[in-house]
N, C-alpha and C positions, 0 to 999 in steps of 0.2 A: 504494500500500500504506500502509496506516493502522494502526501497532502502541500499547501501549497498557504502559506498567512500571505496576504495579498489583498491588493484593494481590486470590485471590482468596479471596473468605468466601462462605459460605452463613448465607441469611439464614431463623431462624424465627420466623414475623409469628403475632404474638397481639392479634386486635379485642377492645378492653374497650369498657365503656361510658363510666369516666371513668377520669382519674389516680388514685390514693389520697394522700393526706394521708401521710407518715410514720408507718410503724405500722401503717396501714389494711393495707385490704384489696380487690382488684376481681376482677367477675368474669369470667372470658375465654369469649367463646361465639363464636370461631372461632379455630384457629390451620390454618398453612401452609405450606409451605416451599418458598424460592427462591433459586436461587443468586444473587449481589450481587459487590457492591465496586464502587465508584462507577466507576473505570476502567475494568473490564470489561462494567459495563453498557452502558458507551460504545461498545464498539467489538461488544461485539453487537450493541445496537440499528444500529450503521453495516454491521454483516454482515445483519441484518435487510433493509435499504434495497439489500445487493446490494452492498455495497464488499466487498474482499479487506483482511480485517482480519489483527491476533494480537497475541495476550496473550504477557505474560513478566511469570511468575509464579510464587509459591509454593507448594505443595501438601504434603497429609498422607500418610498411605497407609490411610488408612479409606474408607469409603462415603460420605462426603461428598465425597471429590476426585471418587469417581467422576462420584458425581452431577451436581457444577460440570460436568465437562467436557463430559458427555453433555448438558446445556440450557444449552452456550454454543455460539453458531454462528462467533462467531471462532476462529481456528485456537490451541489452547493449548500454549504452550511453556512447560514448567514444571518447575523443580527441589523435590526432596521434603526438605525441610528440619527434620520434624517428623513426628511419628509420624498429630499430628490435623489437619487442616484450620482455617485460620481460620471463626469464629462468630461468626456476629449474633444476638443475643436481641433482635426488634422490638417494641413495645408502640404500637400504635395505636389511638387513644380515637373516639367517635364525629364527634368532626369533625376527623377525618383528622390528625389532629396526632402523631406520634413522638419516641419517647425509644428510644435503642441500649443498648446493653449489649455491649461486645466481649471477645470470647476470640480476640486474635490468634493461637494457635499455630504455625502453619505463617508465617501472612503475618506475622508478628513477625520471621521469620527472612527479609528480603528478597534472599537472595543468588541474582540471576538473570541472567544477561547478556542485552544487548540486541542483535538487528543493526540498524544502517543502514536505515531506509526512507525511504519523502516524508516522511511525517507520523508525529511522537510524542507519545502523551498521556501528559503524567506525573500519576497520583494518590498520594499518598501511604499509605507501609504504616503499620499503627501500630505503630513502632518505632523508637527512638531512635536505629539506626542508619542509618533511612531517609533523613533530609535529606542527608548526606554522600554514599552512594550513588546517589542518584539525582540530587545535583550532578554528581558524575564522570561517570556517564553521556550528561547534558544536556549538558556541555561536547563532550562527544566527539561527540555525536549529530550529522549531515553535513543534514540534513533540516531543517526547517522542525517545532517544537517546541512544544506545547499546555501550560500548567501550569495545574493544578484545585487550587490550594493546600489547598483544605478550612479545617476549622475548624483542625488541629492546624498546619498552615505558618502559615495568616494568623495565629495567635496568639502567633506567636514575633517579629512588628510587622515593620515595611516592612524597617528597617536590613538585619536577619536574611533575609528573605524575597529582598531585592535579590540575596543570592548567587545564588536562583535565576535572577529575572526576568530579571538578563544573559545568560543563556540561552537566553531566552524569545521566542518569538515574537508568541505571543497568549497571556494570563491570560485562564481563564473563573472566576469563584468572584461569591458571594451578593453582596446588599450588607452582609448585618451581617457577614462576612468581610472586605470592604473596609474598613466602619467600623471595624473591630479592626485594619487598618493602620496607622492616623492617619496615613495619606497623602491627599494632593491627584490629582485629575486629573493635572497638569502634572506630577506626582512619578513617575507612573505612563508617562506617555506619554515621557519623556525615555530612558524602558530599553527598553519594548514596542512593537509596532505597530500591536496590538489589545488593549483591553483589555474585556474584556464581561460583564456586571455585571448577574446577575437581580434579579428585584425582585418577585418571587411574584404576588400578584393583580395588581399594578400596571404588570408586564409587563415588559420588559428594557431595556438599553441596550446602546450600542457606543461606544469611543472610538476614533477613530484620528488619524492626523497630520492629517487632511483638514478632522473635524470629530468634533458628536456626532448618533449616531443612535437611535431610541428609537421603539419598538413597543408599543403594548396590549396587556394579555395578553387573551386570548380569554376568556368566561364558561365555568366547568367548575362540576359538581357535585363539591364534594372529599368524596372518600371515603376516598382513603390518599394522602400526600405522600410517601412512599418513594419515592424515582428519580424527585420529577418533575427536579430542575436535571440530574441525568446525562438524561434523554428528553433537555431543553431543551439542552443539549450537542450530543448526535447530532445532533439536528435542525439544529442552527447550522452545526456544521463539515461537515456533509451537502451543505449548500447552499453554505456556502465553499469546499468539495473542486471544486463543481463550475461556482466560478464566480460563484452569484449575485451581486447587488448586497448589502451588509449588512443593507438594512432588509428583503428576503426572505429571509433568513437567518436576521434575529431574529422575522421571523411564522412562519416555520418550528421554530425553535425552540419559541417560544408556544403553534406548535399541537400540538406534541409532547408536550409539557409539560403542557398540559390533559387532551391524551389520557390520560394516564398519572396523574395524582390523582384523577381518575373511577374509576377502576380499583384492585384491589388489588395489590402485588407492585412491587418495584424495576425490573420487566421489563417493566413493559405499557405497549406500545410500538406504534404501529399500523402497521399492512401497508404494503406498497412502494407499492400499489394505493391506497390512501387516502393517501399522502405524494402521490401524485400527482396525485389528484381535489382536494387540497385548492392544490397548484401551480397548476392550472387554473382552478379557483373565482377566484384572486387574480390570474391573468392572465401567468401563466409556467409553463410547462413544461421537462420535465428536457429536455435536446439529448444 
């Protein structure tokens, strides 16, 4: 069992043609809507693939909880904390590039309790009460423990950040997130066991006690970068949950990953059937 403390938001993606300047102005000739939050994408796309997931989480009491719930296949446990659901305003330019806008309402209010399972992925909520709660729960957590810092942990620098990482089993987050540590490898390995480190076209890494491990990313047409590093999550601890070596884990990831900036939406995420054609293609298959 694979659960996930996480805010959930629904995300409405708007394709322009470019940014605007300050002042300007652009124009939008597609918008969409998807449910999101980078945690939750996780453990859907891992319900996707056929794990026994669940969210713990925050909700509104409007037509957006609904809608989260009803296009997430992880099981959602969620306390109503706020009348709206958390919101993403997404702005995606023609080369795939994004800028947010958040209305955390609900996921502002992170008060959810967790249970016990193998695996917890912590994301963070956007709220100032989040790093504290969701310390107390890492501590308590009996299980084997994910941290996706994001931009808003890594920006608070390693010293800060370290409250989590002693909790931590594996750090997955960017590299300009790591670079906003101003931490070292050796800084990082001294708390973690894993630490794994995307690197967008340039493909991924892994550190562990053992060594370092580092994959290509696959060629992809980008079309939206929304949820590629949440795909490239799933796909990693997908293949970790069940064993692989690291470096089919970080091709897995990669091919996740591609999958999903060819595409539009936080969510597009490819079939069990295609995680498997592509196992096979590389010379492993799931047991």
């Amino acid at each position: 069992m694979i659960s996930a403390h996480a805010p959930a938001l629904v995300d409405y993606i708007y394709l322009i043609d470019e940014f605007p300047s300050i002042g300007g102005h652009a124009r939008i000739f597609s918008a969409s809507k998807s449910p999101g939050g980078a945690g939750a994408n996780v453990v859907h796309n891992l319900a996707v693939l056929g794990l026994d997931t669940r969210l713990y989480t925050t909700l509104g009491k409007d037509e957006d909880a609904k809608f989260f719930v009803e296009n997430t296949k992880a099981k959602v446990f969620a306390e109503i904390t706020d009348e709206l659901t958390g919101k993403v305003l997404v702005f995606v330019d023609r080369k795939g590039e994004r800028t947010f806008f958040v209305q955390p309402n609900a996921a502002g209010k992170p008060f959810v309790k967790v249970r016990s399972d193998e695996y917890l992925y912590v994301d963070p909520f956007p709220s100032e009460a989040s790093f504290e709660i969701q310390k107390e729960i890492m501590e308590k957590f009996e299980g084997f423990v994910i941290l996706n810092p994001g931009h808003f942990y890594a920006s608070m620098g390693f010293e800060r950040l370290s409250e989590l990482l002693r909790y931590s089993d594996m750090v997955i987050m960017s590299s300009q997130e790591f670079e906003m540590l101003k931490c070292s490898r050796e800084d990082l390995m001294k708390i973690v066991e894993f630490a794994v480190i995307t690197l967008g076209k340039n493909g991924a890494l892994c550190w562990t006690k053992e060594g370092k491990f580092f994959e290509k990313a696959l060629k992809a047409k980008v079309v939206d970068t929304t949820g590629a590093g949440d795909a490239f999550a799933a796909g990693f601890i997908y293949g970790f949950v069940n064993g692989f070596p690291i470096n089919i884990c970080l091709k897995l990831g990669n091919f996740c990953g591609a999958y999903n900036v060819e595409r539009v939406g936080a969510r597009a995420f490819p079939t069990k059937d295609l995680v498997e054609n592509f196992l096979s293609e590389i010379g492993l298959s799931r047991i």
